[in-house]
N, C-alpha and C positions, 0 to 999 in steps of 0.2 A: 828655839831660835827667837831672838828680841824681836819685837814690833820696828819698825823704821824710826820711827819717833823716840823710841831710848836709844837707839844708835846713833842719831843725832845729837838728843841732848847726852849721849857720853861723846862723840866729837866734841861738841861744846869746855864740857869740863875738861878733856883731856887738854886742850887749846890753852885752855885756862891757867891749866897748871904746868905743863911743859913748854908753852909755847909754842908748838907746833902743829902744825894741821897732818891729819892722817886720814885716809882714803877711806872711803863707805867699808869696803873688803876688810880693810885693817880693820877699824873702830869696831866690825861686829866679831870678829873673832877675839879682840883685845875684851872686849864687854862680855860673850859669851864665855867667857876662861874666866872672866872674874863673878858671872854669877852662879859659875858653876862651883867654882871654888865657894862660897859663898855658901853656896845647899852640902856640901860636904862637911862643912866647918858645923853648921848650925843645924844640920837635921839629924847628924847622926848620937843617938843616946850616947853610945857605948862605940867607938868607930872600933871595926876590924883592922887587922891588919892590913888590908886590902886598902881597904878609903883609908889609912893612914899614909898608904904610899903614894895613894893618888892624891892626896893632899900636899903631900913635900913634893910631890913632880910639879903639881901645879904651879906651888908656889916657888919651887926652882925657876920653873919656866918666867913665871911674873916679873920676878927678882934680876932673872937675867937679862932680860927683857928693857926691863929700868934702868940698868946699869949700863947697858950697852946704849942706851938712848943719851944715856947723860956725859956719856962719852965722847959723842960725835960733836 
């Protein structure tokens, strides 16, 4: 779990760049999904197939996420 202080300043950035404000609730789940992806992408030597898939969900998830916002 983020400190309150990166969940803010990712409210901040996300503000920034979408234009839109998102709730403490959102921002930390939106932040903790992308630092999680994040340790998956860069820590693994060799990924399995396993963290292979939890990285395309991830990034499913993100992707859809993005696209559904820029929708609205």
């Amino acid at each position: 779990m983020l400190p309150k202080e990166a969940i803010e300043e990712f409210k901040v950035l996300y503000q920034k760049r979408y234009g839109q404000d998102i709730s403490d609730e959102e921002a930390s789940r939106r932040a903790n999904n992308l630092v999680n992806l994040y340790k998956l992408v860069y820590t693994a030597a060799e990924p399995s197939k396993e963290s292979e898939q939890r990285v395309n969900r991830a990034y499913d998830i993100l992707f859809n996420e993005v696209a559904r916002k820029s929708n609205e």
